[in-house]
N, C-alpha and C positions, 0 to 999 in steps of 0.2 A: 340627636341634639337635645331631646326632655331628656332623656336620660342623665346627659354629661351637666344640664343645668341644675337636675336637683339634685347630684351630687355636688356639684359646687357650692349649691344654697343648703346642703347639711354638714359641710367641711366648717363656712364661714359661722354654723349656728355651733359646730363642736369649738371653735377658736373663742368666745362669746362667751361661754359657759366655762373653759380654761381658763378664760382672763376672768372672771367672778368668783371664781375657785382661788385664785394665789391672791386676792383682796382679802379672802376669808382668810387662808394662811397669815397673811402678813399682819391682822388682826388680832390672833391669837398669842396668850400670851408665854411667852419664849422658857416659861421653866416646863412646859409641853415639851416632850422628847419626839423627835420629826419621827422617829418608827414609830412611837404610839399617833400622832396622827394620821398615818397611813394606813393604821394597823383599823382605827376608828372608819376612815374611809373605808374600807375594806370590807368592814364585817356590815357595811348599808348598803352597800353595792350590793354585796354577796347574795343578803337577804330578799332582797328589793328583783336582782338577776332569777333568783332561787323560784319565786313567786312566779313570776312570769313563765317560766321553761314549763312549771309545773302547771300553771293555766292552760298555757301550749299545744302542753304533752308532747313536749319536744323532749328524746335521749338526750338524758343530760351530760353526757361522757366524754362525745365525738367518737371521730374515726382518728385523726393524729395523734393522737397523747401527746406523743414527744415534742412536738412544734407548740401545743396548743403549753403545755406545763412551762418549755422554752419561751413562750410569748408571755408566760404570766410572774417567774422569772426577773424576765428583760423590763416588765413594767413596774414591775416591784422596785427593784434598781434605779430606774429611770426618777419613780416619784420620790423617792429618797433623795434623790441627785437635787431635784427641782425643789422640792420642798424647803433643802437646806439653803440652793443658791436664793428663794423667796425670802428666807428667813436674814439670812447675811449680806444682802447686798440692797441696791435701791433697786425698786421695784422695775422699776421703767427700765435698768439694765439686763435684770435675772430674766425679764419679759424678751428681751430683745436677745439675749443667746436663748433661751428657752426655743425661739423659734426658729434658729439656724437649721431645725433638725430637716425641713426640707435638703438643704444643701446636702447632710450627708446618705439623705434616701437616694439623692438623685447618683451620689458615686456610689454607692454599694449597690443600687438598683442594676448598674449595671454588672457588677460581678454576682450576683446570689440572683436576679432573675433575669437576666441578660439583656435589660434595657438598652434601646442604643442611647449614646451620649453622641448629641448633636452640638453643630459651633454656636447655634444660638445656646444652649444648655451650657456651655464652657462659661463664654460670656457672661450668662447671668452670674455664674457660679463667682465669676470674678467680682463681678460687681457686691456680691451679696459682701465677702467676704470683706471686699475693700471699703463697704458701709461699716462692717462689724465693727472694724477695727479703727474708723474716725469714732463712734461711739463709744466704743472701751477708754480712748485714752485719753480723755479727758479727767477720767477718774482715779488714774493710776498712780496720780499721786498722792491719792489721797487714803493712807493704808488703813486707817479709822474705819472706812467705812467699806472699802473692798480691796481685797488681796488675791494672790495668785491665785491659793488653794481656792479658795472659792471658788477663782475664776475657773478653776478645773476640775471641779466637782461638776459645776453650771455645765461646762461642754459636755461631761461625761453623761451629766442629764439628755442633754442634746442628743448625745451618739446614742443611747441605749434607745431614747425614744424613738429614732429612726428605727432601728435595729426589730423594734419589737410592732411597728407599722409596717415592713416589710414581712414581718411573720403574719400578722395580719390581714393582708393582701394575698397571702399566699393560702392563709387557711381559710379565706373567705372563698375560695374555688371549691371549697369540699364540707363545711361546718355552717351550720345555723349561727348568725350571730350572735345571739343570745350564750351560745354555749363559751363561742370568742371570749365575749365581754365578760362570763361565770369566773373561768378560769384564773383572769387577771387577781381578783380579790380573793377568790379560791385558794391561789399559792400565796398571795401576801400573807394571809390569815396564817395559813400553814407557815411559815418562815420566822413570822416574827410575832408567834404569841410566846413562845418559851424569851425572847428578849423583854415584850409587854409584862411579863408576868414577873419576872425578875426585877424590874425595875420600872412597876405601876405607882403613877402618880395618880394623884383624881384629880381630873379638871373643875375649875370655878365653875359655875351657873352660866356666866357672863361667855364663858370659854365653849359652854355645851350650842350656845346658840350659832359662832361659827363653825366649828366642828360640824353640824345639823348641814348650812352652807355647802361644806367641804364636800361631804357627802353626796348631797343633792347635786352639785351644778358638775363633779365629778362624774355620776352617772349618768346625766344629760350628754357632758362632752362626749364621753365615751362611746355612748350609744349613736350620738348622730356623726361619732369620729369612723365608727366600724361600717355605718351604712352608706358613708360616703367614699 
């Protein structure tokens, strides 16, 4: 029971540091290309991960590759996803799909790690879904300030995020966390520096200080997201 409580009390402090991360996004200012802030998040993490393994003396490599590059991949995608629905839409929405991604852990969990799907588990599922959908529509009509794409970018965010917390869980059976957490900014870096590079803005002063943010309360979530 300590166990299950301080992973709940490092889940709730990863969700904390998520929500302080898309205030810094939503702050910055919007001629920022969402890859180059990712790309920013990435290379502090990296650096910050890098430090650590190497304090450690922890192999920096792993034993999965293919899972571990697949999980870094999937979160690459995912904060792309989230970033842009932060950027486009009202905050308090992109927050509220952002977070469906329980919902779709709970049905893939059952097919990729063979969780059972119980009637209490159906249920919530309904409920989540039939909350989502009294808060979306209220805004629907309003195309100014959110549209489908968005809204489907937003899920897509949602789905990869599941998707690569599922890899997560799965390579926390066999990987030091730290190597987990390497990998994520490890392949962002790799992905999208030939797009940063092609098409490098320089951020204002003003812009460095959430950016600095983005960074930070990203590597908090992350870290207290993989221990829990």
């Amino acid at each position: 029971m300590k166990i299950n409580t301080f992973n709940k009390f490092n889940l709730v402090l990863a969700s904390l540091f998520f929500s302080l991360m898309t205030v810094c996004v939503k702050k910055i200012d919007e001629a920022i290309p969402i890859y180059e802030l990712v790309f920013f998040r990435s290379i502090f993490s990296l650096v910050v991960t890098s430090l650590i393994i190497k304090k450690k003396k922890i192999k920096p490599w792993g034993k999965n590759k293919g899972l571990l590059i697949l999980r870094g991949l999937l979160g690459t995608i995912a904060l792309i996803c989230i970033f842009y629905s932060i950027r486009n839409m009202p905050l308090s929405i992109s927050t509220v799909i952002q977070y469906t991604y329980p919902i779709f852990i709970s049905i893939f969990a059952a097919f990729l790690i063979k969780e059972k799907i119980t009637l209490n588990l159906l249920i919530a599922l309904f409920i989540g879904w039939f909350g989502i959908l009294i808060i979306l529509n209220p805004y629907q009509s309003i195309s100014y300030e959110i549209n489908k794409f968005t809204i489907f970018i937003a899920f897509a965010g949602s789905l990869t995020t599941s998707l690569a917390y599922l890899a997560v869980k799965k390579l926390s059976r066999t990987e030091d966390i730290f190597v987990i957490i390497k990998y994520f900014p490890l392949i962002s870096v790799i992905t999208l520096f030939p797009i940063v590079y092609i098409n490098w803005i320089t951020p204002q002063i003003n812009d460095l200080i959430w950016i600095i943010g983005i960074g930070i309360f990203t590597q908090a979530g992350q870290t207290f997201l993989t221990l829990g």
